[in-house]
C-alpha positions, 0 to 999 in steps of 0.5 A, a space after each residue: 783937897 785939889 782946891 786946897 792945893 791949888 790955893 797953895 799953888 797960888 799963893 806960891 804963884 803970888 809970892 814969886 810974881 808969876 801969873 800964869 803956871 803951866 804943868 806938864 805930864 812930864 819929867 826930867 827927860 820928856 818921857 811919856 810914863 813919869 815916876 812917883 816923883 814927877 807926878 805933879 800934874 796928878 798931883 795938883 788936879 786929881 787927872 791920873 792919865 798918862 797925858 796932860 797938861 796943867 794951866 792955872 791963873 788966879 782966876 782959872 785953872 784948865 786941863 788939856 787931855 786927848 781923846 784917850 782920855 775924854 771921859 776919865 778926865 771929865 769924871 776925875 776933874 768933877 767939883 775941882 773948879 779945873 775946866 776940861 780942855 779937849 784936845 783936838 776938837 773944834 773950838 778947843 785952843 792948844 796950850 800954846 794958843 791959850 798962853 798967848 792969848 790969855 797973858 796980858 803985857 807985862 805979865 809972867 809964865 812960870 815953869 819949873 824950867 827941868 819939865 818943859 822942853 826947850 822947843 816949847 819953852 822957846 817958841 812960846 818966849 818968842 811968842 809972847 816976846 810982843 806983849 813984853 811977858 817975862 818967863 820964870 823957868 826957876 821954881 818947881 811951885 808943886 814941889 814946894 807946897 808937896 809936903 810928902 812928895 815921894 823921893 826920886 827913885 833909884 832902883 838898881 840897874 842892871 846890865 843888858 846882855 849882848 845876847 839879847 841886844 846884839 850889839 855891845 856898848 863899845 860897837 854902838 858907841 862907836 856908830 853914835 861918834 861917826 854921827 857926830 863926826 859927821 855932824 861937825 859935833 864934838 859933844 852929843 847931850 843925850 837926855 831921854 832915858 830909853 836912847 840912854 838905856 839903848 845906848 849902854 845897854 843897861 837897865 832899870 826900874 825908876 819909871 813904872 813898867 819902863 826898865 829905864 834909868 833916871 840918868 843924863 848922858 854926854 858923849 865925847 869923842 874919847 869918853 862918854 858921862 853918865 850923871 845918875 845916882 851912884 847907889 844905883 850902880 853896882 861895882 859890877 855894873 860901874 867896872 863894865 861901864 868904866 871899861 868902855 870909857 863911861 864915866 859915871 857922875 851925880 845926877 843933879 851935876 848935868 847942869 853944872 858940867 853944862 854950864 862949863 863948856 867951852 866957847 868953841 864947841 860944837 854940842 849935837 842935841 834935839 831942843 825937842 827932847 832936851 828940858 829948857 833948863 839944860 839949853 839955858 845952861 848952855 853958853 851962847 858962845 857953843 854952837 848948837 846943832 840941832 836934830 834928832 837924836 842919832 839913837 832913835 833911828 838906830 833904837 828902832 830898827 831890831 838887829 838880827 839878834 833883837 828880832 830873833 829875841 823878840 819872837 821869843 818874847 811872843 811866844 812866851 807871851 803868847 802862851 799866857 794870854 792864850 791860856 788866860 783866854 782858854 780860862 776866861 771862855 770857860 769861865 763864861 761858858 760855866 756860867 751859860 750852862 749853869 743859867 747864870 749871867 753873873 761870871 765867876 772863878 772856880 770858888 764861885 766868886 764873882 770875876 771882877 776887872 782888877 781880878 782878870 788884870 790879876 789873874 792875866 799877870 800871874 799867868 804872865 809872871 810864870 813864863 821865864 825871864 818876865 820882869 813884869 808888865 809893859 803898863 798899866 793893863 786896861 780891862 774894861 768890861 761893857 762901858 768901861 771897854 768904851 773909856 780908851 786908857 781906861 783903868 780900873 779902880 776898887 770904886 769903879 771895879 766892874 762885875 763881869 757877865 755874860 752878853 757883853 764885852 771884855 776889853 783888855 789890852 796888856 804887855 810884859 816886859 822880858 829881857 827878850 822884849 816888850 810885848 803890847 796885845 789887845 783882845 777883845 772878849 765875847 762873854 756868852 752870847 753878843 747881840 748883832 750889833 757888837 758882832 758889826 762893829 767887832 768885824 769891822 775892827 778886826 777887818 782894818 786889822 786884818 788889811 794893814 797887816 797884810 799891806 804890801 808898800 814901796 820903801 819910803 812909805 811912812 805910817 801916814 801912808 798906810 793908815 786909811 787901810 786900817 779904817 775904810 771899813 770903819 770909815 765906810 761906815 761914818 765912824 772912827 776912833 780917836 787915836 792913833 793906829 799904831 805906835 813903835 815898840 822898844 826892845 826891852 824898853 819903852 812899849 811906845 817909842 818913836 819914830 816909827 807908828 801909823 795915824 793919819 793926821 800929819 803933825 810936825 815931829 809926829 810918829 810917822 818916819 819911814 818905815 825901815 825893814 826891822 822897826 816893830 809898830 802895833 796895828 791897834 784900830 779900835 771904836 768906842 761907844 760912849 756908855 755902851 761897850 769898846 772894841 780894840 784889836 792889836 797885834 804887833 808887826 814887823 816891818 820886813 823887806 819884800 821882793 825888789 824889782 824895776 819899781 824898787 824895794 817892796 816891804 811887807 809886815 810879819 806878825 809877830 803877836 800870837 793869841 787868838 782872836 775871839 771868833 765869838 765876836 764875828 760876824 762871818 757873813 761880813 767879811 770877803 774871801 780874803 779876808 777869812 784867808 787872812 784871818 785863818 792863815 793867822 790862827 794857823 799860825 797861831 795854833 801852830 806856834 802856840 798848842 806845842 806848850 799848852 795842856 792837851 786841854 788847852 790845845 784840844 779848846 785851841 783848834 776849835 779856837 782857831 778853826 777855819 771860817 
């Protein structure tokens, strides 16, 4: 089936003269998680991960994926003719460097112009400028030969109350304008889906798990435009918005309106964001002011209202996935006493990945206001655990048993805010070596959480607390340490996060008291079992001195972790203080809504070491 598709692919390429085609993981509006409609790149490849990028010639075709997907990719590309790329590792060229080096003079880079952004789609003409290689940016080729593509979504949106967002429409309107004043900026083309739900306070369901709107936005000094689908938009929802001066218009006619303006104008937007099709549309004539959008700033610090929220959100959270740990345990326990390895339900079934996943978010939908999960939930059990963004399918559903690993990490979605846990579970008894390495995890987790840092610090900073345990060691793991998370949006949003790599427009801004970042190190063994620990912590100001402002992290997840999995004789004095002020913490927050069953396995499950 993917040879038979990526023939087509070329013969479309054949036609329209294009030598090289390039798909990225990506939609209208750069967002990381893309709806049915957008999954081009799966589409073409078989490759289901959340990131990649698609090239193909007539004589080659290549995937570039990152470390979380190493493994799942090399699976899934099996027999496609499709070669893997590995981001990041030696030898391995980027897209980009692959692009120049393989087009030859005279040739063509084609790209549906509405899925790659303007500043990769720029730097690359400038770069391939020398060998006199045109760029097609006008044919969606997947999109042709896609018979039964799905449509693009549009579900209702709806709008977000200022009890949970703390801040009207009208308020944040008006702080957006005085940035563009200040820019010089009388128009502002604002194309990423989550700053525009931020900034109308609205929400949707038109990208899996992210209560987004598939929808564009320009703002003007008097008015603002909303070009989305008017089906989405109800009477109630239209009134509200048209009373603060927005404007709604059809989706498709973003480029139209572009097209339109003025010479003289000046129009703020980020050539990071926006898709090479919307810069095309602009006039040479317009000025161009090109930065960050305002509102990713404004997004990523939480007002008052959103922090109190958002603890809310925790608990409510917190609550199910301790009560899905409650179940688990026991579920192992059963099956130890009864002299079993195989992990059962209460029928005698046996436990399965998609069976936990289930059973966690049926737990999770019986908390109020949830409106589902914040992504896809990874449970991998032994090696599974060690495939990063791993997720289970009814061919590779693993049986659990006692002796090894339940990775799981999970989200929901509440309109008090975006929760995003990871544990891992002991089932039965676990050998010394998994107890080694889950301590040294925890033990990173532990030590960023309670960082005390100078304003000013970014997460590039901050990062090596949470791996010089495993780095002392000689491991590591492939992945960021944390990532920003929305309110009632986007589980991973910038520009706020912690890794220490240094990359340019990386998720490393400085770390503003209110921002919301997960602190999630991990290690993986390849075809044994994985390790991943994450909490979400806010980042709060501390004391002030002659040495300035200090900050510190406040943790805002509260479920156990798994005591089964440590080995105590590890970890340093602070370290088990640490570890059981938090369990304190937790047993406190979380016992006064459990059973007294519940509560009585609670204490003991977050008992003093």
């Amino acid at each position: 089936m993917i040879s038979e598709r990526m023939d087509a692919l070329r013969e479309r390429m054949r036609q329209y003269g294009i030598d090289a085609y390039l798909v990225p993981t990506n939609d209208f509006h750069g967002s990381e998680y893309v709806g049915d409609y957008f999954k081009c790149r799966r589409y073409l490849s078989g490759f289901t991960g959340s990131a990649g990028t698609l090239v193909v010639t007539q004589d080659m075709a290549g995937l570039w994926t990152d470390g979380r997907y190493f493994l799942q990719a090399e699976e899934q590309l099996q027999n496609t003719g499709i070669t893997l790329y590995k981001m990041g590792q030696e030898g391995i060229p980027e897209v980009h460097d692959f692009l120049v080096e393989k087009l030859q003079k005279g040739q063509c880079l084609g790209f549906d112009g509405r899925v790659v952004s303007c500043r990769t789609a720029e730097k690359l003409k400038k770069d391939l400028e020398a060998k006199q290689v045109r760029m097609d940016f006008t044919h969606d080729l997947t999109g042709e030969i896609w018979k039964d593509r799905p449509p693009l979504s549009a579900e209702p949106a709806m709008l977000l109350e200022e009890k949970y967002t703390g801040q009207s429409r009208a308020e944040k309107l008006a702080k957006l304008r005085a940035v563009m004043e200040e820019k010089g900026a009388d128009c502002h083309i604002l194309t990423s889906l989550d700053d525009i739900a931020w900034l109308f306070n609205i929400r949707g369901n038109d990208v899996e798990c992210n209560p987004v709107v598939l929808s564009y936005a320009v703002i003007l000094k008097e008015k603002a435009l909303l070009f989305a689908d008017s089906r989405a938009f109800g009477a109630p929802v239209q009134e509200a918005l048209a009373a603060d001066g927005v404007r709604l218009l059809p989706y498709q006619n973003i480029y139209v309106w572009i097209r339109k303006l003025t010479p003289g104008r000046t129009v703020l937007l980020d050539r990071g964001k926006i898709n090479y099709a919307v810069a095309a549309s602009l006039s040479a004539q317009v000025k161009v002011v090109d930065e960050p959008n305002p509102t990713v700033a404004m997004k990523a610090v939480k007002n008052p209202v959103e922090i109190a929220n958002i603890r809310l959100a925790h608990i409510k959270d917190g609550v199910a996935v301790t009560r899905f740990m409650y179940w688990l345990k026991k579920r192992a326990e059963a099956a130890k006493k009864a002299g079993r390895t195989e992990i059962t339900d209460e029928t005698g079934a046996p436990l399965t990945e998609l069976g936990v996943s289930a059973r966690l978010e049926a737990l999770r939908a019986k908390q109020e206001n949830f409106r589902g999960i914040s992504f896809e939930t990874i449970a991998g059990f032994g090696p599974h655990g060690a495939v990063i963004h791993y997720a289970a399918t009814p061919e590779t559903d693993s049986r659990l048993h006692t002796g090894d690993f339940l990775l799981v990490d999970s989200g929901g979605q509440y309109p008090e805010g975006t929760t995003d846990i990871t544990r891992t579970f002991a089932l039965g008894d676990v050998d010394r070596e998994r107890k080694h390495y889950f301590t040294l995890v925890l033990r990173g987790n532990l030590r960023l959480a309670a960082a005390r840092f100078l304003h000013g610090c970014r997460g590039v900073n901050l990062d090596c607390l949470c791996r010089e345990p495993l780095w002392e060691e000689g491991v590591d793991y492939n992945h960021g340490t944390g990532h920003g998370v929305g309110c009632y949006l986007n589980v991973h949003e910038g520009p706020n996060g912690f890794r220490w790599k240094i990359t340019k427009g990386g998720d490393s801004a400085v770390l503003e008291a209110g921002m919301v970042t997960s602190n999630e190190p991990g290690l993986y063994l390849e075809g044994r079992f994985g390790i991943r620990h994450e909490n979400l912590i806010l980042c709060c100001k501390w004391e002030k001195n002659e040495y300035g402002q200090f900050m510190f992290f406040d943790t805002l997840t509260m479920v156990p972790f798994d005591l089964d999995g440590i080995e105590i004789s590890q970890m340093s004095e602070r370290e088990k203080g640490l570890l059981n002020a938090y369990h304190k913490q937790v047993y406190q927050t979380i016992a006064p809504y459990l059973s007294r069953e519940e509560r009585e396995w609670l204490a003991g499950a977050t008992r003093a070491i």
